[in-house]
PAKOL-22077 format. One record per residue (C-alpha): residue in three letters; x, y, z; residue number from 1. Coordinates in Angstrom, 3 decimals. Layout:
<recs>
  code         u         v         w  pos
   ALA         X         Y         Z  NUM
...
</recs>
This chain:
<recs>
  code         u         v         w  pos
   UNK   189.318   -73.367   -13.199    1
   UNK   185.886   -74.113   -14.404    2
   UNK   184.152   -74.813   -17.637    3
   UNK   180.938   -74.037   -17.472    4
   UNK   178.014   -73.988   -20.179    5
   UNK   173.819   -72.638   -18.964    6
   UNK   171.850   -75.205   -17.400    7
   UNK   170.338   -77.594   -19.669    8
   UNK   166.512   -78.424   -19.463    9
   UNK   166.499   -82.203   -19.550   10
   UNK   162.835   -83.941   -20.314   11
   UNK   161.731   -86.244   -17.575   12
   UNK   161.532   -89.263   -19.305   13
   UNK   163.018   -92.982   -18.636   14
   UNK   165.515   -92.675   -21.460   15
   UNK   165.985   -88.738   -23.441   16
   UNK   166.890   -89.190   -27.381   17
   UNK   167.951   -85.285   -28.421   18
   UNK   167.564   -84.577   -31.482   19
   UNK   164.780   -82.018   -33.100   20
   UNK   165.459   -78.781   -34.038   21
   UNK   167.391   -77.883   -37.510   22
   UNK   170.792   -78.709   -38.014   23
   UNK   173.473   -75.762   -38.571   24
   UNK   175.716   -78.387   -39.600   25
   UNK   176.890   -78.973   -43.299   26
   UNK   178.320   -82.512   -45.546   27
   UNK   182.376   -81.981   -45.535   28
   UNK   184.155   -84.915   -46.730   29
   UNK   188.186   -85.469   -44.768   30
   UNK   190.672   -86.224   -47.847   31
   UNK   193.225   -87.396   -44.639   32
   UNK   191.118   -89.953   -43.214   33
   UNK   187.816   -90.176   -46.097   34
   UNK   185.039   -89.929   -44.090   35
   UNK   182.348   -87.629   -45.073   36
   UNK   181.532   -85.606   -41.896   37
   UNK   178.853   -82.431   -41.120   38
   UNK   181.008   -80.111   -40.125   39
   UNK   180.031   -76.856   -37.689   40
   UNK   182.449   -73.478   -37.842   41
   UNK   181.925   -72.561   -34.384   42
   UNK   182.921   -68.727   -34.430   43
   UNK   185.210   -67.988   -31.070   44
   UNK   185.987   -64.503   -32.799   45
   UNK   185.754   -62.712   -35.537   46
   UNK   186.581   -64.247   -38.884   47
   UNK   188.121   -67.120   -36.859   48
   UNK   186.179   -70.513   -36.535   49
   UNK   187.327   -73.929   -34.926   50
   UNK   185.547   -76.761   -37.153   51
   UNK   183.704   -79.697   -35.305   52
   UNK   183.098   -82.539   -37.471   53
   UNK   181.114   -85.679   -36.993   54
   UNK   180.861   -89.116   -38.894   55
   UNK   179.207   -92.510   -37.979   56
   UNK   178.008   -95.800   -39.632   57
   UNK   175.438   -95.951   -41.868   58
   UNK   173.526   -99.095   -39.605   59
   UNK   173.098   -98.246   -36.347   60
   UNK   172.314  -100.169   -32.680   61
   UNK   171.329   -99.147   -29.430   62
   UNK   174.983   -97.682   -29.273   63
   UNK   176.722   -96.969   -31.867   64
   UNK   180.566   -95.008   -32.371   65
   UNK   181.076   -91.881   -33.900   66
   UNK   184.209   -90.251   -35.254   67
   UNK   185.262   -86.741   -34.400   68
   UNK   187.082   -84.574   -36.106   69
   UNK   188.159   -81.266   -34.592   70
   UNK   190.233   -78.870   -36.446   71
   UNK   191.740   -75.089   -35.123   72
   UNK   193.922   -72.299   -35.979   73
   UNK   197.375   -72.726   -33.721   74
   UNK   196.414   -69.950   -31.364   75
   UNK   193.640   -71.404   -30.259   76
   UNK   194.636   -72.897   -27.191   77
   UNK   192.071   -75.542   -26.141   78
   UNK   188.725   -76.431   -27.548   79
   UNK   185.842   -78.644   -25.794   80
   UNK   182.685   -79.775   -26.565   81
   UNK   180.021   -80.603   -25.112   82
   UNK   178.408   -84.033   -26.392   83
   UNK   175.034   -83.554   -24.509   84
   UNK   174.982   -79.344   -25.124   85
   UNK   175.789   -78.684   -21.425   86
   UNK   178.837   -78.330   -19.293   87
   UNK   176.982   -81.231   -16.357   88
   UNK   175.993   -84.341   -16.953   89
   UNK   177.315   -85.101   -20.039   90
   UNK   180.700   -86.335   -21.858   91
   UNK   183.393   -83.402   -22.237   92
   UNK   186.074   -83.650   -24.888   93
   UNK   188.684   -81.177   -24.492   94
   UNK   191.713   -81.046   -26.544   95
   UNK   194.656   -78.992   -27.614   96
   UNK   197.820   -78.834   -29.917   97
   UNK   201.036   -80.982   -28.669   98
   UNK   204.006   -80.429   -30.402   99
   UNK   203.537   -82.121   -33.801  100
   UNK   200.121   -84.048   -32.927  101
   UNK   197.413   -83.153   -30.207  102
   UNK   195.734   -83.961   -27.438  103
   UNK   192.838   -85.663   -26.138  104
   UNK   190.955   -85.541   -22.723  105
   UNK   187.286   -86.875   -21.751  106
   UNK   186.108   -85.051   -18.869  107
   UNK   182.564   -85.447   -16.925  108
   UNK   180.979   -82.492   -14.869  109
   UNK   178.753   -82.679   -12.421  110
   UNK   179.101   -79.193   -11.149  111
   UNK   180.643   -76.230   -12.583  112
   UNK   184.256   -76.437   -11.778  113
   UNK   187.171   -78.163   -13.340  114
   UNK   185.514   -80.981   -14.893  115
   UNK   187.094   -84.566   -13.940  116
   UNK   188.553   -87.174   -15.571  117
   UNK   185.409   -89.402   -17.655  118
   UNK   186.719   -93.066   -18.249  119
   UNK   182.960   -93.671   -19.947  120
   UNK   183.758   -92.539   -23.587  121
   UNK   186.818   -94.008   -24.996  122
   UNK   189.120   -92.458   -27.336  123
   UNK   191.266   -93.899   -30.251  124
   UNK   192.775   -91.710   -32.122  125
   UNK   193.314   -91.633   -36.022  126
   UNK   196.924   -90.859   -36.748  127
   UNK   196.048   -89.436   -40.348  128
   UNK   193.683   -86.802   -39.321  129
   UNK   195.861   -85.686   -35.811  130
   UNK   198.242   -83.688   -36.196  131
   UNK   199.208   -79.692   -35.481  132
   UNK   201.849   -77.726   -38.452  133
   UNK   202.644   -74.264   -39.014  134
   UNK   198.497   -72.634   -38.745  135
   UNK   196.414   -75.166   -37.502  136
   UNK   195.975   -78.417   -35.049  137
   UNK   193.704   -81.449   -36.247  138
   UNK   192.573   -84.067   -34.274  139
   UNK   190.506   -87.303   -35.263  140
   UNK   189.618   -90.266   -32.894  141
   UNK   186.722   -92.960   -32.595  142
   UNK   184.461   -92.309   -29.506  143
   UNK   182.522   -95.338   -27.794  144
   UNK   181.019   -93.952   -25.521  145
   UNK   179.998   -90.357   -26.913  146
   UNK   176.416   -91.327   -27.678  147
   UNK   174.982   -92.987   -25.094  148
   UNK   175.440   -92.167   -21.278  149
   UNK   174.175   -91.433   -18.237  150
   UNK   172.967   -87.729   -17.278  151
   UNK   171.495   -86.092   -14.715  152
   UNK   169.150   -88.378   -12.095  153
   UNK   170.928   -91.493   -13.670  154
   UNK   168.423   -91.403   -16.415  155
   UNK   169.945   -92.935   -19.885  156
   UNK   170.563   -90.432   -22.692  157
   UNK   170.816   -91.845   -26.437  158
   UNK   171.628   -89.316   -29.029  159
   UNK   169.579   -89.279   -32.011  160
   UNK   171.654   -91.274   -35.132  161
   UNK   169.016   -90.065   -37.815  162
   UNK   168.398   -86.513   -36.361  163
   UNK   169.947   -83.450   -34.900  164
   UNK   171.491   -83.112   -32.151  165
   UNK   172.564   -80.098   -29.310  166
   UNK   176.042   -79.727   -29.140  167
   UNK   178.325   -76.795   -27.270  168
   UNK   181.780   -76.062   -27.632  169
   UNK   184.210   -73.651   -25.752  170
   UNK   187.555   -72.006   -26.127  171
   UNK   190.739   -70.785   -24.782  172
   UNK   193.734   -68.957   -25.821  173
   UNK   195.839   -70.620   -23.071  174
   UNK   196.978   -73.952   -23.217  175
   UNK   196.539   -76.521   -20.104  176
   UNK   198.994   -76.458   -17.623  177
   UNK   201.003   -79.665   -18.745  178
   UNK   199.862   -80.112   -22.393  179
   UNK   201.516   -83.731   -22.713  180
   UNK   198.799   -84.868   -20.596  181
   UNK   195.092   -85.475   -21.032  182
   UNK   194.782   -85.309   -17.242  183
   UNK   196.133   -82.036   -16.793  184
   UNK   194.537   -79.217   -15.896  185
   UNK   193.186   -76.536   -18.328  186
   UNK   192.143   -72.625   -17.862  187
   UNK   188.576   -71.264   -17.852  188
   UNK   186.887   -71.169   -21.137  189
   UNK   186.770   -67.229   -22.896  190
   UNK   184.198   -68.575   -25.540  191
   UNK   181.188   -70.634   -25.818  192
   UNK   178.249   -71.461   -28.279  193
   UNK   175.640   -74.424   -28.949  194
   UNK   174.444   -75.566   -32.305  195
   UNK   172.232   -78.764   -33.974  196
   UNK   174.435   -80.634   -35.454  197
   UNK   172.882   -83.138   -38.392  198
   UNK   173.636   -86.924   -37.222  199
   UNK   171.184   -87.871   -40.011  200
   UNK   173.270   -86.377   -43.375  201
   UNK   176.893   -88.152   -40.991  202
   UNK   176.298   -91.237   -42.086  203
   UNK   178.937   -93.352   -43.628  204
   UNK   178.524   -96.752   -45.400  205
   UNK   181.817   -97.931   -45.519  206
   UNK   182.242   -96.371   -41.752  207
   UNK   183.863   -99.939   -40.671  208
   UNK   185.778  -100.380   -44.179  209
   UNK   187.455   -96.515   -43.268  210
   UNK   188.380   -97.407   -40.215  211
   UNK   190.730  -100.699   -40.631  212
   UNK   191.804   -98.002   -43.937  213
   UNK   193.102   -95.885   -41.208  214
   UNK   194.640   -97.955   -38.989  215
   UNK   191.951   -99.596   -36.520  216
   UNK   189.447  -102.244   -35.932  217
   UNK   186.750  -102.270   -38.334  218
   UNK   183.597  -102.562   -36.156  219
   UNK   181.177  -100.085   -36.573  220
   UNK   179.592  -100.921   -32.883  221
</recs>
């Protein structure tokens, strides 16, 4: 099964830092984990949204960590996104409700088929903000690796920390084929979208301070 997103036009340049059209994104601030996020409702029907939410430190470096937050009615069986705006050439995170908690998988594309297993964005989740009950799943993880990568023709790809950003997300109603696993695989997207999501107004001061709060090493790089 494939996940697949519309080509992406991708500047010829050295290095590409995305980031300049207005953000759709708004400030929403996580009483589980405190971080103050922008969040994006990312419609995948009617009157039903899955919210992608975004927070990183206030100082940044060449590369710098984010935290994602990813939140979803139950029936929504896996969501993605897209951290470059395209399916190729860019990190995938897919996840999905498991049992009480949830899921996380980083994928890479290169093509538009079932997008393989990405070891260059690492994951650690955030046990106060992951977790599925009775109407929704939540999951919440530090990313190194989200932010800066390598796309298409090897050329480095920075996203922009005090700008906006391209982002795309898709959905499914059906769960992967082996849910306990992040390296299982998952059905063809029925949904998908792109947005600007404000990096700028996800700032957080005490990003390094919230993180030993909830449970993991306080570096902000």
């Amino acid at each position: 099964m494939r996940w697949s997103f519309g080509a992406r036009i991708v500047a010829a340049v050295a290095t590409i830092v995305v980031g300049v059209r207005a953000a759709d994104s708004f400030a929403f601030r996580d009483s589980d984990t405190g971080f103050l996020f922008q969040q994006y409702n990312a419609a995948y029907k009617i009157g039903a949204t899955i919210a992608y939410r975004v927070a990183l430190p206030s100082q940044i470096n060449s590369t710098y960590p984010v935290v994602i937050q990813i939140a979803a009615p139950v029936e929504v069986g896996w969501a993605g996104l897209a951290w470059g705006g395209s399916m190729i050439n860019n990190p995938l995170m897919a996840c999905w409700a498991n049992g009480a908690s949830a899921v996380i998988s980083s994928r890479y594309a290169v093509g538009h088929s079932q997008p393989p297993v990405y070891n260059g964005a690492k994951y650690e989740f955030i046990k106060a903000g992951t977790y599925t009950n009775r109407t929704h799943w939540k999951v919440t993880a530090k990313c190194t690796g989200c932010t800066s990568y390598t796309g298409a023709s090897n050329r480095a790809v920075v996203l922009n920390a005090n700008g906006n950003n391209r982002f795309a997300f898709a959905y499914s109603g059906t769960k992967p084929s082996n849910p306990g696993s992040n390296t299982t695989n998952f059905p063809v997207h029925e949904v998908t979208n792109y947005w600007n999501h404000d990096f700028a107004g996800a700032k957080n001061s005490d990003f390094s301070a919230l993180l030993v709060k909830n449970g993991l090493k306080g570096d902000a790089n």
